[in-house]
C-alpha positions as a printed NumPy array, in Angstrom:
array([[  0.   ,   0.   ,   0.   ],
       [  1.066,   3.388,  -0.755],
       [ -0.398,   6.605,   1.   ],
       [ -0.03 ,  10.215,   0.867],
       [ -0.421,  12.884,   3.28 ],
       [ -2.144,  15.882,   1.021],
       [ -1.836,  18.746,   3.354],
       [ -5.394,  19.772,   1.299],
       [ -6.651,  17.842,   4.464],
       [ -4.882,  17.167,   7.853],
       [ -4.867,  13.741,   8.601],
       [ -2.304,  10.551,   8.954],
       [ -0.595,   9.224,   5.602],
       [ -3.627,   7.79 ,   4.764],
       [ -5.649,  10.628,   3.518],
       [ -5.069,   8.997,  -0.065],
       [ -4.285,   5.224,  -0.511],
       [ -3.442,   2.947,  -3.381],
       [ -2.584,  -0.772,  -3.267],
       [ -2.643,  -3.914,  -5.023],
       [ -4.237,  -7.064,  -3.494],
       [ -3.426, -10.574,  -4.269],
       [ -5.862, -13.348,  -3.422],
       [ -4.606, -16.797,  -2.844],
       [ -7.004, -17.841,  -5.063],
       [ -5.159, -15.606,  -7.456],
       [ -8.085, -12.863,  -8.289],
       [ -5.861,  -9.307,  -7.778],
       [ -7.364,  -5.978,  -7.121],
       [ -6.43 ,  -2.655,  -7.722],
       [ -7.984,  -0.376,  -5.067],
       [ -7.636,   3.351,  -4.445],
       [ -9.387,   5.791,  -2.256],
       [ -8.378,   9.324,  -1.222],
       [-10.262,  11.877,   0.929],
       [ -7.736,  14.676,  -0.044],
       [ -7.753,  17.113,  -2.698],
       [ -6.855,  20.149,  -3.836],
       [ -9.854,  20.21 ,  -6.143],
       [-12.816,  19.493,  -3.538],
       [-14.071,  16.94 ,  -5.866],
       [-14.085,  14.193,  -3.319],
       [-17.234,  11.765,  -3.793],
       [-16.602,  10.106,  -0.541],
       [-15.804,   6.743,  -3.026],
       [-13.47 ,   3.899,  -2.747],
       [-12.628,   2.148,  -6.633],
       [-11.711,  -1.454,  -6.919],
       [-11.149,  -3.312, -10.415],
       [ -9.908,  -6.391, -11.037],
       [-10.268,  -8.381, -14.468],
       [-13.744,  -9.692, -14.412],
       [-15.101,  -5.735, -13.457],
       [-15.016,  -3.203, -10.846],
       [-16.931,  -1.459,  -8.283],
       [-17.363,   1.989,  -7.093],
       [-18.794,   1.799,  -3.313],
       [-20.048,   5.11 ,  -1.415],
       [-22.041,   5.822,   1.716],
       [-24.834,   5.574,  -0.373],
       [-24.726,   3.087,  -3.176],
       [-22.42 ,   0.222,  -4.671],
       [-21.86 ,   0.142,  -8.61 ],
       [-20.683,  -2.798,  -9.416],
       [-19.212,  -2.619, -13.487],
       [-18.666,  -5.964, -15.355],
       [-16.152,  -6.75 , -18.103],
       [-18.252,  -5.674, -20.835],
       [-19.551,  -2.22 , -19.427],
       [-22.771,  -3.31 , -17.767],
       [-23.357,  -1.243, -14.503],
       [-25.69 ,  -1.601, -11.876],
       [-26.45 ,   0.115,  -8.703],
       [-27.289,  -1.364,  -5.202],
       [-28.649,   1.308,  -3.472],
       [-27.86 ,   1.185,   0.678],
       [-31.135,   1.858,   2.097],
       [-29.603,   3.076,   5.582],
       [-27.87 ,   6.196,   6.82 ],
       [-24.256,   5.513,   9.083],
       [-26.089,   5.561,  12.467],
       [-29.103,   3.031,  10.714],
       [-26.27 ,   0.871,   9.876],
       [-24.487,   0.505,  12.899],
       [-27.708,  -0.004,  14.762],
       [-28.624,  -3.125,  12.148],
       [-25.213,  -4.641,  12.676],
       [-25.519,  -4.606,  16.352],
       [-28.821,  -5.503,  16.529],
       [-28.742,  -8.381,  14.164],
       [-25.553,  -9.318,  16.94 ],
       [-27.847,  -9.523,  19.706],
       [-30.414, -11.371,  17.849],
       [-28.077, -13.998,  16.56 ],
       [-27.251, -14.449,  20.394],
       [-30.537, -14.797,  21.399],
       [-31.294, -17.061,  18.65 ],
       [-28.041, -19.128,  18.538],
       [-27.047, -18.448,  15.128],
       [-24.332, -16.852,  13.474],
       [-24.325, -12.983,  12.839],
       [-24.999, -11.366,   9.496],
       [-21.44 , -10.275,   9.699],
       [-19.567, -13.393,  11.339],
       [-16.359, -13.   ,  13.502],
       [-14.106, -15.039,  11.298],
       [-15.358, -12.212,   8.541],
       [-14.463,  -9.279,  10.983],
       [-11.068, -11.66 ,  11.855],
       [-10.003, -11.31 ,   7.623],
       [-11.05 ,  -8.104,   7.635],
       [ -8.968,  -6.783,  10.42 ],
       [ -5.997,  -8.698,   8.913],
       [ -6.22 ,  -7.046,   6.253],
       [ -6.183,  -3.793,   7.405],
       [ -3.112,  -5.054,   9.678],
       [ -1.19 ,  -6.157,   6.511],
       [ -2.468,  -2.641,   4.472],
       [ -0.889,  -0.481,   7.335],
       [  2.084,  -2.34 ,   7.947],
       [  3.097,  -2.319,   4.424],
       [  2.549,   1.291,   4.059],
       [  4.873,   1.983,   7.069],
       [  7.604,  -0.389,   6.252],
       [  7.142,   0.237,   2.057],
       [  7.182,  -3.189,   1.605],
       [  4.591,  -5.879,   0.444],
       [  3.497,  -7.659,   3.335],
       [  2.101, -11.422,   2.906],
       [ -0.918, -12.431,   5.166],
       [  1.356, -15.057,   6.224],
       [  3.146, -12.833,   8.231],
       [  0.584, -11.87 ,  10.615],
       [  0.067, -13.688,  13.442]])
């Protein structure tokens, strides 16, 4: 991962980010988001594309963009707060219920991991393999 601190907006070296992901299962993406410009033509959008498409997620929709062009928008019915309210309440009723959450741990595990090996690469300027991470 590679960041940039724009001084257009204070913030950590993350205020713009860029990096290449390769799955094991060998599908690599190209994502880039950035918070920080000059311009003020932030959309509040993160980009990913890999070779079967791409998608454009915001606050409030997804576009996901196959191979050939075709787009189509998911639309996210709830606000931040709505959001954060679902995924705790689905939590509790998964509890009560004895079943797994809409968004499991092992999920939140992968995702965290992630994040770990995003950061650590973009303060050491290395790639960093999942493998690494304990």
């Amino acid at each position: 991962m590679r960041g940039l601190n724009s001084p257009a907006t204070p913030g950590g070296d993350d205020t713009a980010v860029s990096m290449v992901i390769e799955f094991n299962a060998g599908a690599v993406v190209s994502l880039s988001e950035s918070f920080s410009s000059f311009t003020g033509n932030w959309t509040g959008t993160l980009t990913c594309d890999c070779e079967r498409g791409g998608l454009i997620m915001g606050y409030d929709k997804l576009i996901r963009i196959d191979a050939d062009g075709r787009r189509e928008d998911i639309v996210n019915p709830l606000n931040k707060a709505q959001a954060t309210y679902h995924v705790l309440d689905d939590l509790l009723r998964a509890v009560e219920e004895k079943r797994q959450p809409e968004t499991s741990i092992e999920d939140n595990l992968k995702s965290m991991r992630l994040l770990e090996a995003a950061y650590r690469s973009l303060e050491q300027k290395r790639v960093v393999k999942m493998e690494e991470l304990s």
